[in-house]
N, C-alpha and C positions, 0 to 999 in steps of 0.2 A: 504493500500500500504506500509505502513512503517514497518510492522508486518513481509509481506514479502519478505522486504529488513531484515531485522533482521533477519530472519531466513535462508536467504541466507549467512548470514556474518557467521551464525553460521554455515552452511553447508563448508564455506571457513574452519573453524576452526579445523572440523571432518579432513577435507582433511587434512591442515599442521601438526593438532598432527600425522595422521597414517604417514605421510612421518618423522618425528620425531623419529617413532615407527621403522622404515623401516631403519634410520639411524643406531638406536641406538644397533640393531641386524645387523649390517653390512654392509648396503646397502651404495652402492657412488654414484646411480642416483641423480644429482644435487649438489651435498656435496661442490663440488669445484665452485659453484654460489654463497654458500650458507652463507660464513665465509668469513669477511675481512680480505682482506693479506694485507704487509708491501708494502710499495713502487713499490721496481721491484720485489718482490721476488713472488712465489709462493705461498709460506709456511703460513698459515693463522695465523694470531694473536693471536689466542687462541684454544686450540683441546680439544674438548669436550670432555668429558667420556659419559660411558653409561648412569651411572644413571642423569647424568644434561640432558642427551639429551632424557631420558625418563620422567625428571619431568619437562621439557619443554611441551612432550608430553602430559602428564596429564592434565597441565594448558592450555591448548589449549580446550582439552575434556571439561574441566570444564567452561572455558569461554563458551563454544558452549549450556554447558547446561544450564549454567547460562544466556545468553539470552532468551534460551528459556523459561526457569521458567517465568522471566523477562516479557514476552506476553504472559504469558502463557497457554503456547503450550506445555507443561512440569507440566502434570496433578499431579504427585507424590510428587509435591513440589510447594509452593504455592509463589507467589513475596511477599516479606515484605519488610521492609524500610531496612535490611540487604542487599538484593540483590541489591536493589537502590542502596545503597550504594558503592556495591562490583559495580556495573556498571560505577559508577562515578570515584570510582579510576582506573579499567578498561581503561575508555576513557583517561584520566590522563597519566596513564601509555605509552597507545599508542602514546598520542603525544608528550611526552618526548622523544619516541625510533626516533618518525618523524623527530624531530628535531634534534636528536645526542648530540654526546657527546665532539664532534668537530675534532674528528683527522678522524675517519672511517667511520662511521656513520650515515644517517641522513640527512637531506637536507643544513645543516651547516657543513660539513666534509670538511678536506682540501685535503685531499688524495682521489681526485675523478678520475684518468684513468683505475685504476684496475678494472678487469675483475666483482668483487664484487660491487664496487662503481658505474660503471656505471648502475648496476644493480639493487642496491639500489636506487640509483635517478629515475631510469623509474617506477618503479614496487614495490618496499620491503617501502619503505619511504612512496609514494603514499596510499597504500595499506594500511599502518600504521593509515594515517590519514582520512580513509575511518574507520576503524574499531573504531578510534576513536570519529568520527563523531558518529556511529551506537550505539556505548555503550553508550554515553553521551543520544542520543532520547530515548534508552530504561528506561534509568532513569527518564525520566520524564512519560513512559508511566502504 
């Protein structure tokens, strides 16, 4: 069962990179959910480029294959105490973004009515710490 839960996290991840991939070629399906904005303003906090918004994308792919290696379900590439490893900072990583950075962020953010933030607390935070959950089991498995 936990293999595929894992493998579903990883099927989440296929999805956000190609939505990434979708951004980074043009697309604004989503874009304004996507980026914290200032206070009252619209205008998000930070405007990606192409290439950050494609090597977001990459690292998305590579998480995805990375768990899979991880139970492996990912025959080309075998789990060694590397992947463990990269899984455990992984989880790491996620529940740092969970938690925020305090101002936008995160389930600690003080700027919580924007269109972004409420969004991040239902969905993107949650989420975070679902994925972080799923890396930290694959490291042990």
């Amino acid at each position: 069962m936990i293999k595929i839960l894992i493998a579903i996290t990883s099927l989440i991840f296929v999805f956000i990179g190609m939505l990434h991939f979708f951004w980074a070629f043009g697309g604004s399906w989503g874009v304004n959910s996507a980026l914290p904005t200032r206070d009252d303003s619209k205008l998000p906090v930070l405007q990606p480029r192409m290439l950050g918004t494609l090597f977001i994308g990459f690292l998305c792919f590579f998480a995805s294959v990375l768990l899979l290696v991880q139970i492996d379900w990912f025959i080309a590439i075998k789990s060694s105490p590397l992947t463990k490893w990269l899984c455990i900072a992984g989880g790491l990583v996620f529940l740092l973004r969970a938690i925020g950075e305090g101002k936008y962020i995160g389930f600690f953010k003080k700027i919580k009515h924007t269109r972004f933030a409420k969004r991040d607390t239902a969905f993107y935070s949650p989420l975070c710490v679902w994925i972080s959950l799923i890396f930290l089991l694959a490291s042990f498995i």
